[in-house]
C-alpha positions in Angstrom: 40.7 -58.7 95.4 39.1 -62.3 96.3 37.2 -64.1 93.7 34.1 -63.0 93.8 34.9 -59.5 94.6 33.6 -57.0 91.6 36.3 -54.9 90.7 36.0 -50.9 88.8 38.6 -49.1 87.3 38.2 -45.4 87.2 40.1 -43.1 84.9 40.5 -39.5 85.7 42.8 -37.0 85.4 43.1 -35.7 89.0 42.1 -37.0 92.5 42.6 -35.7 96.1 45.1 -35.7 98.1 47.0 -36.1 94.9 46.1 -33.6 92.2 43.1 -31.0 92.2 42.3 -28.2 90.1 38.4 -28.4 90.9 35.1 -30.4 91.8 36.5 -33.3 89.6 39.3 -34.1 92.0 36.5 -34.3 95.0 34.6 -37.0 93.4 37.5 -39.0 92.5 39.0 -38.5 96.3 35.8 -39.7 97.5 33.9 -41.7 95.7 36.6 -44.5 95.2 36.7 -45.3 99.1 32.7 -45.0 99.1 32.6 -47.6 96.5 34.9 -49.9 98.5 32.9 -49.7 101.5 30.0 -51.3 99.3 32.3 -54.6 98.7 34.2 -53.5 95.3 37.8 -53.5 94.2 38.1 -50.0 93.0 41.3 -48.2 91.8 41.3 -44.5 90.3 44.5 -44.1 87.5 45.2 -40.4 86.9 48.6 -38.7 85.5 51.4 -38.7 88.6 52.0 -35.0 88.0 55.1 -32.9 89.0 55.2 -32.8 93.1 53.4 -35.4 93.7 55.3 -38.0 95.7 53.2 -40.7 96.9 53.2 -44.2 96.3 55.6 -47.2 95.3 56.5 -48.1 92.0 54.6 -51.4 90.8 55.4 -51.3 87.1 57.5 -50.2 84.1 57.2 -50.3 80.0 56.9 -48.7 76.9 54.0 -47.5 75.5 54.0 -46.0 72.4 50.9 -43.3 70.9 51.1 -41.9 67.3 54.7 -43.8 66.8 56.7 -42.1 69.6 57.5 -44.3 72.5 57.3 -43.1 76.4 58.6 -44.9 79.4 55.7 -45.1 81.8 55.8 -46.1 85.8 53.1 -47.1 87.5 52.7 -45.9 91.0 50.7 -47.5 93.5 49.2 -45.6 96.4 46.5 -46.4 98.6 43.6 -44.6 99.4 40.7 -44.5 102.2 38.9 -47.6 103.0 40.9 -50.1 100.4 40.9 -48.2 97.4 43.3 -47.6 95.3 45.3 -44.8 93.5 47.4 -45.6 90.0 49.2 -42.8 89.5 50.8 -42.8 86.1 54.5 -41.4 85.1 55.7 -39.8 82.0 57.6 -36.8 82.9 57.7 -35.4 79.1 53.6 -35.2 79.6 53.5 -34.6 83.4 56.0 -32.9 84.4 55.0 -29.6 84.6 53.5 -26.9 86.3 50.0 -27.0 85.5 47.9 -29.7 85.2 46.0 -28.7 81.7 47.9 -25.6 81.6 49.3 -22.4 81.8 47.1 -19.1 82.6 44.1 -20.4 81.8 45.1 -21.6 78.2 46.2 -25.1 77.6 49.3 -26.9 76.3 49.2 -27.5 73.1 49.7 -31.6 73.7 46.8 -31.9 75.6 45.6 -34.7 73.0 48.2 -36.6 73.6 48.9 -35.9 77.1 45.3 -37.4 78.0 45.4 -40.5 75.1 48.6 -41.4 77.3 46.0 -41.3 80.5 43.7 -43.7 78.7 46.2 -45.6 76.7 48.2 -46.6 80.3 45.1 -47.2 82.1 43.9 -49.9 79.8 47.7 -51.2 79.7 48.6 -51.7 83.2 44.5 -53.5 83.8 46.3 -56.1 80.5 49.3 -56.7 82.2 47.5 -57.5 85.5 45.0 -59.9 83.4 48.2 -61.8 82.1 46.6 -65.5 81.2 44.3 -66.2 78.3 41.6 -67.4 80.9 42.1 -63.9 83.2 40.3 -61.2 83.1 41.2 -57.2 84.1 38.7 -55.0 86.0 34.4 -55.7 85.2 34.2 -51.7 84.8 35.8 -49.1 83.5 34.6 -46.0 84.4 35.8 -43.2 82.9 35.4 -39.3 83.6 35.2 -36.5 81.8 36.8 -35.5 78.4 40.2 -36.2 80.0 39.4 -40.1 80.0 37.1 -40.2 76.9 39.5 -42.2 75.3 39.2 -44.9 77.4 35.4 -46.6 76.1 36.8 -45.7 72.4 40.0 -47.5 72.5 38.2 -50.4 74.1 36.1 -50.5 71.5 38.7 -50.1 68.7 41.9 -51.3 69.5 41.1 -53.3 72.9 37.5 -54.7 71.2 39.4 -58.8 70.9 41.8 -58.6 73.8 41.2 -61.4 76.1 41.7 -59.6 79.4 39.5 -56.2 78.4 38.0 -56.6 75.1 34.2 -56.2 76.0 34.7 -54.6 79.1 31.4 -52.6 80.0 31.8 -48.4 80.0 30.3 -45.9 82.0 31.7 -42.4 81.2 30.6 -39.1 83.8 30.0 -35.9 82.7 31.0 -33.3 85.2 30.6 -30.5 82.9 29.9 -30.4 79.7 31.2 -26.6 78.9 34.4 -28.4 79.0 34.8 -30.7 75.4 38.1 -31.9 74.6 37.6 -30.4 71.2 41.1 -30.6 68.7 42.3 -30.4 65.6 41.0 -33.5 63.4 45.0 -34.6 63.1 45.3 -35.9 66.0 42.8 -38.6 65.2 45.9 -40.5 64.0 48.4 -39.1 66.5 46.7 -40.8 69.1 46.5 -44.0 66.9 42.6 -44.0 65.9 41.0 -44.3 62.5 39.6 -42.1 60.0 36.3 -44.2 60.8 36.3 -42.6 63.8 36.1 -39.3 62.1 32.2 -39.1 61.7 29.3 -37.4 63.5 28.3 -40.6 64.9 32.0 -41.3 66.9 33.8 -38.2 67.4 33.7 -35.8 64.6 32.6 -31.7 65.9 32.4 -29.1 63.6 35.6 -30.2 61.8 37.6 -31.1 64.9 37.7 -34.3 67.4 35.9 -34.3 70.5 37.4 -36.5 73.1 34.1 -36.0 75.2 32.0 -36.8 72.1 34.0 -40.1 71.4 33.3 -40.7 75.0 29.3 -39.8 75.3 29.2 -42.0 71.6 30.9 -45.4 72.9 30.5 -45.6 76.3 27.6 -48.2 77.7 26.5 -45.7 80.0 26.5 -42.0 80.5 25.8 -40.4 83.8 26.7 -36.7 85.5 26.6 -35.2 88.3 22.7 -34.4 88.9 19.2 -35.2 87.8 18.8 -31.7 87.2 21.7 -31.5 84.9 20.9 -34.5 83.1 17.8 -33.0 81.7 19.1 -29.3 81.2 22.1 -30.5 79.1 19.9 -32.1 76.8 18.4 -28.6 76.0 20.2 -26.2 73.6 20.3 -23.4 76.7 22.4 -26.2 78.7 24.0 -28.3 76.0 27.1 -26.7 74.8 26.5 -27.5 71.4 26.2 -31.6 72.3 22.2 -31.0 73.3 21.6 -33.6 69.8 24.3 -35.4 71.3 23.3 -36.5 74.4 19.7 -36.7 73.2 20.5 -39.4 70.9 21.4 -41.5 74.1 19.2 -40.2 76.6 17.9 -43.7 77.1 21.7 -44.3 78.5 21.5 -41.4 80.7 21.4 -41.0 84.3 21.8 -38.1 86.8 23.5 -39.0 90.0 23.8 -36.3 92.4 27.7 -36.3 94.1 28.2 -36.4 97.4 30.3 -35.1 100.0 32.8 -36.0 102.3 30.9 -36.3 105.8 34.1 -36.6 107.6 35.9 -33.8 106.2 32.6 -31.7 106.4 31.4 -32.1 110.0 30.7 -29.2 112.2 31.0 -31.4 115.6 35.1 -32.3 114.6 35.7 -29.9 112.0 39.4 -28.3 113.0 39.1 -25.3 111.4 36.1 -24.1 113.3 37.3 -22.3 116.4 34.0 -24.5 118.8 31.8 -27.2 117.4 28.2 -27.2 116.9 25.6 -30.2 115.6 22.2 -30.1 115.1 21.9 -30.7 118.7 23.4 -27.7 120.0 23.8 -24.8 117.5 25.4 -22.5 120.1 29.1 -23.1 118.7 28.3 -21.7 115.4 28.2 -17.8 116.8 31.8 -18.4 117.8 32.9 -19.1 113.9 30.8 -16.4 113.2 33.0 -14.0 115.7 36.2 -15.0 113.7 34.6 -14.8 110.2 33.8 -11.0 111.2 37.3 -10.5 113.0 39.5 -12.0 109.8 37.5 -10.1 107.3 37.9 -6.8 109.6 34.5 -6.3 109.6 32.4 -5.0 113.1 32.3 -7.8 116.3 29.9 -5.4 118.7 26.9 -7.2 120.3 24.6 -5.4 117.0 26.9 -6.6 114.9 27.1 -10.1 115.9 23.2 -10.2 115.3 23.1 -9.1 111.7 22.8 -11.6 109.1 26.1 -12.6 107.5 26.3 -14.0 103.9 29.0 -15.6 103.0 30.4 -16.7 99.3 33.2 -19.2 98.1 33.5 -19.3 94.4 35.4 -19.4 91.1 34.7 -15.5 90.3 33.6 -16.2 87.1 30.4 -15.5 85.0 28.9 -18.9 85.8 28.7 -18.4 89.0 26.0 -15.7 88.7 29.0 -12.9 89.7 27.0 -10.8 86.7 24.0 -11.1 88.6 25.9 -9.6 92.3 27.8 -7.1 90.1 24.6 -5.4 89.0 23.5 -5.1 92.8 26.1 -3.6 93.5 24.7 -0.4 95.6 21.6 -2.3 96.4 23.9 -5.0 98.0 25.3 -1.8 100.2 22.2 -1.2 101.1 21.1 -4.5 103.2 21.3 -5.0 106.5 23.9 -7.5 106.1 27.4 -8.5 106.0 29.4 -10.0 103.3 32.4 -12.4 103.5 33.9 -13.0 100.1 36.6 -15.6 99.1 37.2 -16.8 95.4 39.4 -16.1 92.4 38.7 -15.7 88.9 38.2 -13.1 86.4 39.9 -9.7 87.3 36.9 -8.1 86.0 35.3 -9.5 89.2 38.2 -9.7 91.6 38.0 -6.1 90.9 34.8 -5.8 92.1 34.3 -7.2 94.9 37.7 -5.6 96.5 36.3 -1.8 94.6 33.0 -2.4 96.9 34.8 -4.1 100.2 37.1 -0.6 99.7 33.8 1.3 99.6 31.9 -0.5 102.7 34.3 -1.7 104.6 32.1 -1.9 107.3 29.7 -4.4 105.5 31.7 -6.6 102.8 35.0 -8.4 103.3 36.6 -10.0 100.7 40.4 -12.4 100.4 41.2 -12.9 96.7 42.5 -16.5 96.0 41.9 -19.6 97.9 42.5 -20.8 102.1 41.0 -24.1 102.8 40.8 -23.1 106.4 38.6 -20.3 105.9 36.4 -21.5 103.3 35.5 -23.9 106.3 35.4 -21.1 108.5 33.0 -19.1 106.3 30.6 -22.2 105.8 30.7 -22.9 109.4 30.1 -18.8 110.9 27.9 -17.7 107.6 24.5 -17.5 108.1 23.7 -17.7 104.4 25.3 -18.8 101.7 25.1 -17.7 98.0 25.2 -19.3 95.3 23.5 -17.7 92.2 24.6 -19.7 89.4 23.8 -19.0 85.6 24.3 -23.1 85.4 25.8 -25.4 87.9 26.3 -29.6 87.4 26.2 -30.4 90.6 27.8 -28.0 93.3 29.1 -28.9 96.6 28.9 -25.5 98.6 25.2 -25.8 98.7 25.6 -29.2 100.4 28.2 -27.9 102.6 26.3 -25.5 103.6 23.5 -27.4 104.4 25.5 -29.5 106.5 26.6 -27.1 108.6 23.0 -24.8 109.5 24.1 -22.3 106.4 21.1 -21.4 105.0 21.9 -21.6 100.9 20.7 -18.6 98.5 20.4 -20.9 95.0 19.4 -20.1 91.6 17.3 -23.1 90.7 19.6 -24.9 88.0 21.9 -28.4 88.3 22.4 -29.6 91.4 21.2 -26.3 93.3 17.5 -27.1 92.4 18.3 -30.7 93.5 19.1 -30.4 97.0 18.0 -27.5 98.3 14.1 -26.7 98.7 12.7 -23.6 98.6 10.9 -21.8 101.7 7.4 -20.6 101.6 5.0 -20.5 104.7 3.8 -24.1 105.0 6.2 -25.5 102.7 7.4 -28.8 104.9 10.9 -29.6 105.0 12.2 -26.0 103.2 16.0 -25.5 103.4 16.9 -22.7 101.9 15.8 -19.8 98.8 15.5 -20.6 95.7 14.8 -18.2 92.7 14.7 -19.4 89.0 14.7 -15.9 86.7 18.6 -15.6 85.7 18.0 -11.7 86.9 19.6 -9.9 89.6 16.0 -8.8 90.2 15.5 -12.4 91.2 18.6 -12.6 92.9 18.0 -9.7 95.6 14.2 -10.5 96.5 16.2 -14.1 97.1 17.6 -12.0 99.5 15.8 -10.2 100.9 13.3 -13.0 101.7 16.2 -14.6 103.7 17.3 -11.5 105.4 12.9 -11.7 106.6 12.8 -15.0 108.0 16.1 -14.7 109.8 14.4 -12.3 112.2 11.9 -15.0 112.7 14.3 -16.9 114.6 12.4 -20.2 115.7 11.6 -20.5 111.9 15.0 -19.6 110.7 16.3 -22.5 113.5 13.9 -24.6 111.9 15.0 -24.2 108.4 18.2 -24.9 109.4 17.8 -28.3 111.1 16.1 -29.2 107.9 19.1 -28.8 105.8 21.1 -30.4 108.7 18.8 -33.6 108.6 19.6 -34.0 104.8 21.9 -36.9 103.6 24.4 -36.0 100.6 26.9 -38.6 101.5 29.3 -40.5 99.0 27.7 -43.4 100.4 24.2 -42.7 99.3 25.9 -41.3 95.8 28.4 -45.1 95.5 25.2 -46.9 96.4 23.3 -45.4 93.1 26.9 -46.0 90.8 26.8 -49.8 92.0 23.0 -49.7 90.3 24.6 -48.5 86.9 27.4 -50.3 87.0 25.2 -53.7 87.9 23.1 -52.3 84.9 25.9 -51.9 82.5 26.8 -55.7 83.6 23.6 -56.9 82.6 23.4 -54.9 79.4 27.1 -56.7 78.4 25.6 -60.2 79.5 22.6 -59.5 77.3 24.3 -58.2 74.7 22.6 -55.0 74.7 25.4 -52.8 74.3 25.4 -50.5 71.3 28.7 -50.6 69.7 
């Protein structure tokens, strides 16, 4: 880092290539490296969980929470572009199979597991700010409940330090369903106050919110969309922290994430079997060929001209899988093909393998997850769906767009941000949008595809729309830079609401 070089710390408790469980671990594999390619000194700290085996050891020393004492290394490991990776060990907190937990449920340490994450975060940025006249990163930026520890203990037990005390905040919200929410004694087990316990810091229903301590200290709040930043303020999108976030809205900012342009790229992507661009689409039909052929489904010359829709999703109720379930025979019924992949609820794994078994001439479906062929579906799919009850942000939408996959979005989050609906003589459409949470919305979303794709120069042209759009990290880093210069001046002014 030279002098004048701005530096960020950002907390988190996973980041690819070294941890990932979901959407969180894309941002923080991304947007570190975007942010260094706009001139800062960025480092991402996150647990260093069991296989994970990059990096050098930089540092060593106790650090004790709730009065029991861990031994914690410090990991360095670089990233894309200049950034930075701090991966944290404790192996009686990370060493184990599951980042947050077994079978969906989580371990019952979790608050302590995750104060640790915050607690050596903030330690490690002291012991690098060793002299009374240094100073650790200008930034912390913290994410999700995971890291909502971090503004709190800088404003409680960090407030005087020399090296962080003052240190501006910005937490992100990447989805708010998910809390943090414990049992009120761990308030001191993770060495906080009782003055902490109030509905004005972290006190919910009883309990302690991590994400609520977070939201109520940080100096800025952003997440993951415009969209989303005005629906969780709503009690249908607010999880219970509507009044919550309300109370701050003026600290609130929707950034749209981006996506990684190099991973995602149709010309050099090496999971498609050709490559395509906006300037010659003719590659795609070969992707489409080996979509068909993996899922068993029909190759013939008809065959090949039939619309194919393609999903890759969490099967979960969130991500509208109530809405397909009810269409289920009308789904049959189109003159379309289906390529499935996803995990999630058995109830819906069930479903979608009941009707492949039923139509196996129309609907193929793989149960769990294959990198390679969710590429493969995004780049031979000639639609994409994606009817969510509510979705932050989103990246298959993007994805999709990126690579002439026309998306079927309900209008919520991120969907409604970046894809625009068609209608004759609406400029610049990419895709179909309906807003009703109904499957009756759903399927004339459809349908109205399944139309225009037998128009084909208006289908072509609907698709180099979506392929002219930008949702790279750089545009995304370029609009955290503007918060973070914001929270900057708000600490210079004094501004900051403690």
């Amino acid at each position: 880092m030279t002098k004048d070089q701005p530096s960020v710390l950002l907390v988190g408790s996973e980041a690819q290539p070294f941890a990932k469980s979901g959407g969180l671990a894309d941002v923080l594999g991304s947007l570190p490296p975007a942010l260094a390619r706009l001139g800062w000194d960025v480092t991402v700290a996150l647990p260093k969980y069991r296989g994970v085996n990059a990096g050098a050891l930089v540092d060593r020393f106790p650090i004790v929470i709730g009065g029991a004492a861990y031994d914690v290394g410090f990991f360095d490991a670089p990233m894309a572009d200049g950034a930075r990776a701090l991966l944290i060990e404790c192996p009686e907190l990370y060493e184990r199979d599951a980042l947050y937990g077994p079978n969906n449920t989580e371990y019952p340490d979790n608050p302590r597991r995750f104060a640790m994450l915050a607690r050596a975060a903030l330690e490690y940025a002291v012991r690098r700010a060793p002299g009374s006249s240094s100073r650790g990163p200008a930034i912390v930026h913290a994410h999700d409940w995971q890291a909502g520890l971090v503004p709190v203990y800088l404003n409680t037990r960090y407030a005087a330090h020399p090296a962080i005390g003052g240190t501006p905040t910005v937490l992100t919200i990447h989805n708010l369903a998910y809390q943090g929410n414990f049992d009120a004694g761990w308030l001191p087990r993770v060495d906080l106050g009782w003055d902490q316990f109030t509905v004005t810091r972290l006190e919910f229903w009883g309990r302690v919110s991590f994400l609520k301590g977070g939201i109520n200290h940080a100096d800025l709040i952003t997440t993951v969309s415009p969209r989303y930043a005005e629906e969780i303020q709503r009690p249908d999108g607010g999880f219970g922290f509507d009044g919550i976030i309300r109370a701050r809205r003026d600290r609130l900012v929707g950034i749209l994430n981006g996506i990684d342009t190099h991973e995602w790229d149709s010309a050099h992507d090496p999971f498609l079997p050709a490559p395509f661009s906006a300037r010659d689409l003719s590659g795609k039909s070969a992707s489409k060929i080996e979509v068909l052929q993996q899922y068993g489904l029909p190759t013939d010359a008809a065959a090949r001209t039939r619309p194919l829709i393609g999903m890759v999703s969490r099967m979960v109720e969130q991500k509208g899988l109530d809405l397909i379930a009810a269409l289920a025979s009308d789904l049959a019924r189109l003159d379309a093909f289906f390529a499935v992949l996803g995990s999630g609820d058995p109830f819906y794994e069930r479903f979608w393998t009941d009707l492949a078994e039923a139509h196996p001439q129309r609907v193929g479906v793989r149960i769990g997850f294959d990198e390679s062929l969710a590429h493969l579906i995004e780049g031979g799919a000639d639609m994409f769906l994606m009817p969510s009850r509510y979705e932050p942000c989103g990246l298959n939408q993007m994805y999709s767009l990126r690579y002439g996959t026309v998306p079927i979005v309900r209008a919520v989050g991120g969907l409604a941000d970046t894809v625009r609906d068609y209608a004759p003589g609406v400029r610049n459409a990419t895709g179909f949008v309906f807003r009703d949470y109904s499957s009756s919305a759903l399927l004339d979303a459809i349908k109205r595809a399944l139309r225009l794709f037998e128009d084909r120069p208006r289908w072509r042209a609907l698709q180099l729309a979506g392929m002219a759009e930008d949702h790279s990290w750089d545009r995304s880093a370029a609009e955290y830079v503007k918060i973070y210069d914001r929270a900057l001046g708000r600490k210079l002014i004094g501004g900051s609401v403690r």
